[in-house]
BALOBA-1460 file (C-alpha; in Angstrom, 3 decimals):
// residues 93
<rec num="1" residu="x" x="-12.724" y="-49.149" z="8.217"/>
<rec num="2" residu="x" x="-12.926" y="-52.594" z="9.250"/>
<rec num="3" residu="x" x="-14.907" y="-52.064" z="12.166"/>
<rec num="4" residu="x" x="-18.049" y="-50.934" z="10.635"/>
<rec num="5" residu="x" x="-18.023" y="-54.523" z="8.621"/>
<rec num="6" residu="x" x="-20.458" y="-56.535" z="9.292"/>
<rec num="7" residu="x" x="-19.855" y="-59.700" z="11.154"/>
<rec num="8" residu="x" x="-21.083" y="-63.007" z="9.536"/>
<rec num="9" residu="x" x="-24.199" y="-64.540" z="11.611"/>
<rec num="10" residu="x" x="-23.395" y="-67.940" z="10.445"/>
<rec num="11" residu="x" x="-19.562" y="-68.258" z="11.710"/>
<rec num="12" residu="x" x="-20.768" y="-66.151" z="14.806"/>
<rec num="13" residu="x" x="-23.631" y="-68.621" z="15.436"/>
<rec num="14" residu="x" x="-22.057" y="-71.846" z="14.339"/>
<rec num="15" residu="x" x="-18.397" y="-71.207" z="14.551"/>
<rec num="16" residu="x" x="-17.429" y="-71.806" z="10.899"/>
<rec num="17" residu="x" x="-16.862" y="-69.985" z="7.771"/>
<rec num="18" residu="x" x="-19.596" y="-69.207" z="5.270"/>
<rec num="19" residu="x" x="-19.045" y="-69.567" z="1.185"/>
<rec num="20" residu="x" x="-19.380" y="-65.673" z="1.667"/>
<rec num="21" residu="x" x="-16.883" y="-65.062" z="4.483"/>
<rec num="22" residu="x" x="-14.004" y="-62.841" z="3.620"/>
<rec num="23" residu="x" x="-15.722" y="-61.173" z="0.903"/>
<rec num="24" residu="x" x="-16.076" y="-57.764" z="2.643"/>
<rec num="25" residu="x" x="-12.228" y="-57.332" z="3.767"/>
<rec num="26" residu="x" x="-11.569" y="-58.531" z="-0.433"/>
<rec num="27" residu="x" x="-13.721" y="-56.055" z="-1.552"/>
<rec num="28" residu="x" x="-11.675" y="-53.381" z="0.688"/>
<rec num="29" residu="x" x="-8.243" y="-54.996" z="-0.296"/>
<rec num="30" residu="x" x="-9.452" y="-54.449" z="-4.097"/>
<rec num="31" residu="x" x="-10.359" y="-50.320" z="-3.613"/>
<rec num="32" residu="x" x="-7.096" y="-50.117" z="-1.772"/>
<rec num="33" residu="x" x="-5.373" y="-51.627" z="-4.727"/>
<rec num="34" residu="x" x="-4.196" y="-54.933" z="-2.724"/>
<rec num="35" residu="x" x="-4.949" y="-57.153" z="-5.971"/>
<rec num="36" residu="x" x="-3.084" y="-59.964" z="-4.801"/>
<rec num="37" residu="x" x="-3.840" y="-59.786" z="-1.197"/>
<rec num="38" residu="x" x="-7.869" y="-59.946" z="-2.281"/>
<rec num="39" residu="x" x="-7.710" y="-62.362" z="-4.115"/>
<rec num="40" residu="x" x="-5.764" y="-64.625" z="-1.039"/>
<rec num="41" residu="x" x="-8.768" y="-63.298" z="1.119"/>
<rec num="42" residu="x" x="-11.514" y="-64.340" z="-1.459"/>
<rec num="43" residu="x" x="-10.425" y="-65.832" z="-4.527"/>
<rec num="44" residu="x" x="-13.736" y="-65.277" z="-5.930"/>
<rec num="45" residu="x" x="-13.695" y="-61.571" z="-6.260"/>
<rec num="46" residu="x" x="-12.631" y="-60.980" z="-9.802"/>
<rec num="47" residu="x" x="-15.576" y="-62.905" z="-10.931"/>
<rec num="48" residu="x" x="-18.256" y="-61.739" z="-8.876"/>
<rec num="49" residu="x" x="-16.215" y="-58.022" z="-9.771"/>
<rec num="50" residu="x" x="-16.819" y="-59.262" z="-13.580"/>
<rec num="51" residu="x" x="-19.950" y="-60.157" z="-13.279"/>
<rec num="52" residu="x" x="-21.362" y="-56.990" z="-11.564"/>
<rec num="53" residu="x" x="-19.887" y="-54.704" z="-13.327"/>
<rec num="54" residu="x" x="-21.360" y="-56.820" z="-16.517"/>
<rec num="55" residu="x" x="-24.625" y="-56.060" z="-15.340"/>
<rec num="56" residu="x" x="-24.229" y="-52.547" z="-14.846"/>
<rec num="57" residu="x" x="-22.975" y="-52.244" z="-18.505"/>
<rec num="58" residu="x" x="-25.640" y="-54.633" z="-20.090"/>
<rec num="59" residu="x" x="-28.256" y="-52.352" z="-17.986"/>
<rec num="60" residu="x" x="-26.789" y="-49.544" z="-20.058"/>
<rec num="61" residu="x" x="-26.235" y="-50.847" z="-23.119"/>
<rec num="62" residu="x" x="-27.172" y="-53.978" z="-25.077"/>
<rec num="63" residu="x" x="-24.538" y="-56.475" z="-25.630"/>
<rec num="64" residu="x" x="-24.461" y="-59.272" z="-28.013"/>
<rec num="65" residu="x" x="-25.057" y="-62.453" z="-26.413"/>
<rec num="66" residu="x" x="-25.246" y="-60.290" z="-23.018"/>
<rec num="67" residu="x" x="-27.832" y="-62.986" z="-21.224"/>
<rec num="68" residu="x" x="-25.240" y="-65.778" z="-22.342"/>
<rec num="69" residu="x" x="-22.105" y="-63.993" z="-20.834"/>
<rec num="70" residu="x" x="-24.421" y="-62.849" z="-17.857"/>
<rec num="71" residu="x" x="-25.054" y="-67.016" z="-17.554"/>
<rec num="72" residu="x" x="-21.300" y="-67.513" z="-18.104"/>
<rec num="73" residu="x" x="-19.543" y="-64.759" z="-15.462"/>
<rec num="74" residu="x" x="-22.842" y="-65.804" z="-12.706"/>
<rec num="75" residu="x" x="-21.751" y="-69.501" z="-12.860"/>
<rec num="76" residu="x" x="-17.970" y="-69.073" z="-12.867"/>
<rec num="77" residu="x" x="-18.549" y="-66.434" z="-9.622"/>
<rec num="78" residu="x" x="-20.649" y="-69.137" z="-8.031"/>
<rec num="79" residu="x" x="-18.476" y="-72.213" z="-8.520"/>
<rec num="80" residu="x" x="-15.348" y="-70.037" z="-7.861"/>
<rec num="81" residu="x" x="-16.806" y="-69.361" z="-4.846"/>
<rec num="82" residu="x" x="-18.202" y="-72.702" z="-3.809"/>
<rec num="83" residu="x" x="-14.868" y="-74.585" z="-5.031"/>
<rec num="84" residu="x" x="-12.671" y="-72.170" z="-2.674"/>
<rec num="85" residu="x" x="-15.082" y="-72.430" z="0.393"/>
<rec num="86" residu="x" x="-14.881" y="-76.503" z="-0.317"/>
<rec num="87" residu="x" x="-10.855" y="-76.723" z="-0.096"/>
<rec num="88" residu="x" x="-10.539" y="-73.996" z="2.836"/>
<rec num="89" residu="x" x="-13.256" y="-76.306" z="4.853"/>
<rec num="90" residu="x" x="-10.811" y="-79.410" z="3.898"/>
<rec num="91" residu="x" x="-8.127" y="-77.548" z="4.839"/>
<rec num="92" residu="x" x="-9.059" y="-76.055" z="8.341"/>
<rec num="93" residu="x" x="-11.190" y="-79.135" z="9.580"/>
């Protein structure tokens, strides 16, 4: 299955890792049930996983203080995400 990922342009192009990189193989680790082993990939999985599947439930239904927890899960998937690509750059280079 891994073969039909798609390769990330900016580490192909520059040579180094993108906030986004190792999201895909997570993503497959998580439907495989490899809990653990996605979040070592991508740390940031469970909250993007929370957030999206926030949105697909607010989209069905309406949820108090849904735009507030939308706000809440969006930031803590984006600076999950941008903390973890911040100490793997500071601890490759």
């Amino acid at each position: 299955m891994e073969k039909y990922m798609l390769p990330c342009l900016t580490k192909k192009l520059i040579g180094i890792d993108c906030p986004g990189c190792g999201i895909q193989r997570a993503t497959l680790l998580l439907f495989k049930g490899e809990f653990t082993a996605a979040f070592h990939m991508y740390p940031a999985i469970y909250p993007m996983a929370f957030f999206f599947i926030f949105l697909i439930l607010n989209s069905f239904t309406t949820i108090k203080n849904g735009e507030k927890i939308k706000l809440l899960l969006g930031v803590l998937a984006f600076l999950t995400a941008i903390i973890n690509y911040v100490l793997k750059m500071f601890l490759i280079y």
